[in-house]
Residue frames as qw, qx, qy, qz and C-alpha x, y, z in Angstrom:
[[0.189, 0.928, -0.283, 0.151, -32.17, 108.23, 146.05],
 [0.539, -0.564, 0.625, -0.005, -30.06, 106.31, 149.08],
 [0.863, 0.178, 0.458, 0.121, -30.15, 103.17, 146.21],
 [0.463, 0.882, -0.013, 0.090, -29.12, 105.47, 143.34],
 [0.141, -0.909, 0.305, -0.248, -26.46, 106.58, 145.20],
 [0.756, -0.327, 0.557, -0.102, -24.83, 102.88, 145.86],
 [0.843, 0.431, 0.310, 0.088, -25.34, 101.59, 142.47],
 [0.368, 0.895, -0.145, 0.205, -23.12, 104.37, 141.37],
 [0.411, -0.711, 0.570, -0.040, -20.77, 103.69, 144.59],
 [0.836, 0.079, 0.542, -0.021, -20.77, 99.97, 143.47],
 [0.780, 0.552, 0.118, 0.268, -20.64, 100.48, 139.51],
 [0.253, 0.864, -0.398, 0.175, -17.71, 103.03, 139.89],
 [0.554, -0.551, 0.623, -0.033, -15.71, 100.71, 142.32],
 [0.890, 0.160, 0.425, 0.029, -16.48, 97.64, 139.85],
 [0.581, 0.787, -0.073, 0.192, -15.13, 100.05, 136.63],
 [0.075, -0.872, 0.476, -0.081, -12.31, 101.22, 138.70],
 [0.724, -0.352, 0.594, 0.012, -11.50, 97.58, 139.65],
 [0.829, 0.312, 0.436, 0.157, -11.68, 96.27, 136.07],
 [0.656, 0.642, -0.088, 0.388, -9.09, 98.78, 135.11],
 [0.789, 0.006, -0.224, 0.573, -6.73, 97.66, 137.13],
 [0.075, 0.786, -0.171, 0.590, -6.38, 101.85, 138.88],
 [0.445, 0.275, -0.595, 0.610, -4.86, 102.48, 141.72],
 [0.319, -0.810, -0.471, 0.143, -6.64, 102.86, 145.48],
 [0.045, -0.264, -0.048, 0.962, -5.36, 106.10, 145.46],
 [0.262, -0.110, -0.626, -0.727, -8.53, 106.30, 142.35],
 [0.404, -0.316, -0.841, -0.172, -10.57, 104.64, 144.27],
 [0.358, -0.455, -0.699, 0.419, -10.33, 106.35, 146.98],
 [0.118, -0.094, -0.019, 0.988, -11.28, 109.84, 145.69],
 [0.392, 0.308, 0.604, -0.621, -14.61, 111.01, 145.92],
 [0.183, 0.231, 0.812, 0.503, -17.19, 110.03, 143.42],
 [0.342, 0.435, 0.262, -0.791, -19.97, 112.35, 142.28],
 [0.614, 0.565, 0.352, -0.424, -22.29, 112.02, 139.49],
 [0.662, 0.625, -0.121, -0.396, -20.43, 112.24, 136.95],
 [0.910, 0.328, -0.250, -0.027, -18.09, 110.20, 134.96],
 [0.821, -0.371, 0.024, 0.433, -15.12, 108.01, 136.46],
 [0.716, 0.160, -0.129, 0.667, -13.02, 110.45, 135.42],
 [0.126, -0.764, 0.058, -0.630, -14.00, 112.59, 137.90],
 [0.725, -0.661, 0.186, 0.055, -12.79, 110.37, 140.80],
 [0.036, 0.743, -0.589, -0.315, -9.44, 110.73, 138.91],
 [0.736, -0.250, 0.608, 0.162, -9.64, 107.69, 137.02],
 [0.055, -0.407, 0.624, 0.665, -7.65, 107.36, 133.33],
 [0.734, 0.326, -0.086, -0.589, -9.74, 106.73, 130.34],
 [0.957, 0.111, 0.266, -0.017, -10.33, 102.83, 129.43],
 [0.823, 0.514, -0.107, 0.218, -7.37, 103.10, 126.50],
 [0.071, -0.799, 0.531, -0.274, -4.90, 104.93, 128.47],
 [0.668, -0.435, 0.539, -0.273, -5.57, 101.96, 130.96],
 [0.880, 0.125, 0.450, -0.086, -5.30, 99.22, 128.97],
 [0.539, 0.733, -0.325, 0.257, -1.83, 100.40, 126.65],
 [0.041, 0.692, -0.617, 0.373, -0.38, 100.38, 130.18],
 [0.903, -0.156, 0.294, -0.270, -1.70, 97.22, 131.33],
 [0.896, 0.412, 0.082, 0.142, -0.57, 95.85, 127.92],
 [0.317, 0.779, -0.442, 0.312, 2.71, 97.16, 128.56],
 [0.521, -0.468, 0.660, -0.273, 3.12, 95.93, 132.25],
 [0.942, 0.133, 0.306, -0.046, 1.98, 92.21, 130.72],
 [0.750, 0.595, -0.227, 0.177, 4.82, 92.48, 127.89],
 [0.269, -0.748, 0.510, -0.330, 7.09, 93.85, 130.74],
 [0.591, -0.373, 0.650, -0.297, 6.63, 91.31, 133.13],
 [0.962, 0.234, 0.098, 0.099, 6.51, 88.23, 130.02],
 [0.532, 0.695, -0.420, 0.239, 10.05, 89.48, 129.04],
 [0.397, -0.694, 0.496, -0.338, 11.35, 89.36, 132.76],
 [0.891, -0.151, 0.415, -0.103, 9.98, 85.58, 133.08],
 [0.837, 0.534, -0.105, -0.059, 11.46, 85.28, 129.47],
 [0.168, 0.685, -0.625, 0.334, 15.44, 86.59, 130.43],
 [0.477, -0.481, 0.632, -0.376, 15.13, 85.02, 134.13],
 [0.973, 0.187, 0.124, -0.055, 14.15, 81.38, 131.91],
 [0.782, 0.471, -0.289, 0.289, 16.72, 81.80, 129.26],
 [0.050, 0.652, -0.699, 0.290, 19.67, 82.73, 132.42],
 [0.833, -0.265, 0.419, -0.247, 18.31, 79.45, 134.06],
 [0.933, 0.335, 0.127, -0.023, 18.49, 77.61, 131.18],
 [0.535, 0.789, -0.252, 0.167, 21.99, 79.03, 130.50],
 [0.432, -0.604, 0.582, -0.332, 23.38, 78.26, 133.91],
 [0.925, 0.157, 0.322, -0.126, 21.84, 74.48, 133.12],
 [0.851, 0.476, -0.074, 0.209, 23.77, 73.97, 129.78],
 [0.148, 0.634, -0.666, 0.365, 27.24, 75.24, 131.65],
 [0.792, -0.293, 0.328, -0.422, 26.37, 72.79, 134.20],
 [0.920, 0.338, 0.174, -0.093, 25.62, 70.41, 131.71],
 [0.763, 0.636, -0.116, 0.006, 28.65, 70.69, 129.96],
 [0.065, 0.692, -0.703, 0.152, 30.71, 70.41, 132.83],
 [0.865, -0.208, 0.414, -0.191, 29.54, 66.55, 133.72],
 [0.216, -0.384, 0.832, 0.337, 31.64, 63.66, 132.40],
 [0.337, 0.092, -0.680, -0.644, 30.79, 61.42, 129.31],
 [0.174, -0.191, -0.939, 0.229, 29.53, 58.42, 132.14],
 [0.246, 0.388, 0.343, -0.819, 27.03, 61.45, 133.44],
 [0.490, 0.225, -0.211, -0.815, 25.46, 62.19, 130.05],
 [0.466, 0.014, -0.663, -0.586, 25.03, 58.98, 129.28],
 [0.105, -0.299, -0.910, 0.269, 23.43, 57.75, 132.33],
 [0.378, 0.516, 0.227, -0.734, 20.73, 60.97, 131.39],
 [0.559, 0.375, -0.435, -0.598, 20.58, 60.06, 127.60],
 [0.074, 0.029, -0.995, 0.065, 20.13, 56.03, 128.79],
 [0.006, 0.363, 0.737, -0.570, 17.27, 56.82, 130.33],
 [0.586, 0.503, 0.128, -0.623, 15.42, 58.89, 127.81],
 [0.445, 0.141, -0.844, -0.265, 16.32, 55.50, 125.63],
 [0.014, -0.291, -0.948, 0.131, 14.46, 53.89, 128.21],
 [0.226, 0.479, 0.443, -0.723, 11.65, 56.48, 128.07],
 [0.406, 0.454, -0.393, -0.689, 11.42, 56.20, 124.07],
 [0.114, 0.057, -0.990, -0.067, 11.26, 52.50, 124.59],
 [0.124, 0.382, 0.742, -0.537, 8.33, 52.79, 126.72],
 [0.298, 0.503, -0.022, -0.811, 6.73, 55.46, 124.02],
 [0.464, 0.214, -0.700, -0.499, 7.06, 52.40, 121.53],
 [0.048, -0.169, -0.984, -0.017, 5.44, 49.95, 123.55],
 [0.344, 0.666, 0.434, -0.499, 2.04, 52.70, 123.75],
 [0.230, 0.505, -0.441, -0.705, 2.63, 53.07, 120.11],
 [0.140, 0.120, -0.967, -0.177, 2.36, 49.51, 119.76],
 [0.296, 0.374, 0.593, -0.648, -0.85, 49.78, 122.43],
 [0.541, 0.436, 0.207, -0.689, -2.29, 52.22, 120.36],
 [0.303, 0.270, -0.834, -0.373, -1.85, 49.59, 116.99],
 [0.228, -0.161, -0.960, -0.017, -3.33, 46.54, 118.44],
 [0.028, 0.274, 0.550, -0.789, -5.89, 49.02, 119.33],
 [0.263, 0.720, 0.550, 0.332, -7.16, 50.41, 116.26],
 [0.049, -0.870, -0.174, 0.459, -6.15, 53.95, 117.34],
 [0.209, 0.821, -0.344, -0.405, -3.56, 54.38, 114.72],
 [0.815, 0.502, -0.255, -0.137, -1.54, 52.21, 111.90],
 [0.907, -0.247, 0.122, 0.318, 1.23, 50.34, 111.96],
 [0.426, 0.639, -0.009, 0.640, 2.82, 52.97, 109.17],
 [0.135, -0.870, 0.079, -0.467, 2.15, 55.69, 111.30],
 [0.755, -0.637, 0.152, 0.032, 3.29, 54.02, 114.54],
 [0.828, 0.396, 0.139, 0.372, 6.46, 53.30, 112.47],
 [0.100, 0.906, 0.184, 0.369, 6.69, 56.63, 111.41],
 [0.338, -0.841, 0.096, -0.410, 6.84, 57.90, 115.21],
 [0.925, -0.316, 0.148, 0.152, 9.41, 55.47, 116.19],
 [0.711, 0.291, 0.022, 0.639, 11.88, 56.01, 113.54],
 [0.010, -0.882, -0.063, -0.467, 11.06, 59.77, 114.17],
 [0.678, -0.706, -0.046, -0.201, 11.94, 59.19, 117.88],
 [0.834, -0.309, 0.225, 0.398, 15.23, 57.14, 117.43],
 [0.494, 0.681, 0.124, 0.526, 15.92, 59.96, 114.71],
 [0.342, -0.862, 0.075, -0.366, 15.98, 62.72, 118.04],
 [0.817, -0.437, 0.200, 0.318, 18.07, 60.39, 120.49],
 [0.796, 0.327, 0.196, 0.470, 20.49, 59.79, 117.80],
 [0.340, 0.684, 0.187, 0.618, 20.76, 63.50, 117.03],
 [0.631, -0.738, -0.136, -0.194, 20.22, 64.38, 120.18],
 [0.785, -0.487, 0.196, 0.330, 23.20, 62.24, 121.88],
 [0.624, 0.424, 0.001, 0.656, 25.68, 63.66, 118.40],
 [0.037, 0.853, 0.034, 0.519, 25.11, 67.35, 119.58],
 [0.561, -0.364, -0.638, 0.381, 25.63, 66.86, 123.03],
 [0.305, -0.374, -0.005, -0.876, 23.39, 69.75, 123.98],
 [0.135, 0.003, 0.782, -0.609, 21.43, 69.28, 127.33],
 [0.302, -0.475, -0.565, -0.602, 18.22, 67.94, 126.73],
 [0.371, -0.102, 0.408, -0.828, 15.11, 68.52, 128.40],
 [0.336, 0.117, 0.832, -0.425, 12.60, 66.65, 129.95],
 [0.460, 0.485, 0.700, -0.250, 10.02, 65.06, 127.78],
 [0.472, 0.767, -0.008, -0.435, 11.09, 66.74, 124.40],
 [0.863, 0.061, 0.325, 0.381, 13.94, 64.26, 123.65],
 [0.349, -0.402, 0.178, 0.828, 16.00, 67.62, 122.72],
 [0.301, 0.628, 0.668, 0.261, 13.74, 68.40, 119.97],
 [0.082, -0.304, -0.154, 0.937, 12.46, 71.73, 121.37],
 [0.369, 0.604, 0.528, -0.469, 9.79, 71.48, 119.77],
 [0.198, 0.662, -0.342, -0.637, 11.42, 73.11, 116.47],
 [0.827, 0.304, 0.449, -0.149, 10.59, 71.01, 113.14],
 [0.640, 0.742, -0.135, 0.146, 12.84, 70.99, 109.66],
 [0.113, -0.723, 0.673, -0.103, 16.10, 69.89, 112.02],
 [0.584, 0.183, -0.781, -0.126, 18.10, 67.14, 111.57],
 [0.099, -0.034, -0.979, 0.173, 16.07, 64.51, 113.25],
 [0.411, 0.221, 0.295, -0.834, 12.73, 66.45, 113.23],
 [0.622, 0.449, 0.623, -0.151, 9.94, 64.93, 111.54],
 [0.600, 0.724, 0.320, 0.119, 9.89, 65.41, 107.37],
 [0.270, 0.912, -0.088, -0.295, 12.80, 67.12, 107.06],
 [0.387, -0.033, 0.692, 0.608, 14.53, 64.54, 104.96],
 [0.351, 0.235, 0.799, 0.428, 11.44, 64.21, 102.91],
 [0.246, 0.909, 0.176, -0.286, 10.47, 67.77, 102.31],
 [0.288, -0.467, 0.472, 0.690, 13.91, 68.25, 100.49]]
């Protein structure tokens, strides 16, 4: 009976933990029957408001990014020409460095000479576009952003 009487202390603590209730829940008394008799909310209740708090708290990180990022590009746009280009030198020397492991991977056998080609022209296609806009890049995306079918993005001359 004393074992019974544990398992049940045990499984209701584990359920209560794995939906995320409150120690107020936890701490109310637990009898025989179902967790929602130590006041805790059925599984869907819990887990709409979870999935709310998670959407919550991704928007927060989302706003509190984009005001960073927005603070950054005023920043950015108050530095002189001599500024950007000692930041847009440097990711010319960091695209330089991307063609000599391009070259790597060539005299390797890892990829073609087209392709390595390819990812070069692609690369000096971003700078290029990059340094017209003068829009702040970021680290390691050569201003890209990841976004594809802009001018300097991969294929989107030759999807036209």
């Amino acid at each position: 009976m004393k074992r019974k009487k544990i398992a049940a202390v045990v499984g209701a603590c584990a359920l209560a933990m794995a939906l995320s209730v409150s120690g107020a829940a936890l701490a109310a008394p637990l009898t025989s029957g179902a967790p929602a008799a130590a006041g805790v909310s059925s599984g869907s209740d819990m887990t709409a408001a979870s999935s709310r708090a998670a959407a919550d708290a991704m928007k927060r990180q989302t706003d509190d990014m984009r005001a960073k990022m927005d603070q950054a590009a005023q920043k950015w746009a108050m530095l002189t020409a001599a500024q950007k280009e000692q930041i847009y030198s440097l990711m010319q020397q960091q695209a330089d460095v991307q063609g000599k492991i391009l070259d790597t991977y060539v005299s390797l056998g890892i990829i073609d000479q087209a392709a390595a080609a390819q990812m070069k022209q692609q690369m000096s296609a971003r700078l290029a576009a990059l340094r017209q806009d003068g829009k702040m890049p970021l680290p390691g995306r050569m201003g890209g952003g990841g976004s594809r079918g802009k001018a300097g993005a991969p294929d989107s001359a030759s999807s036209q």
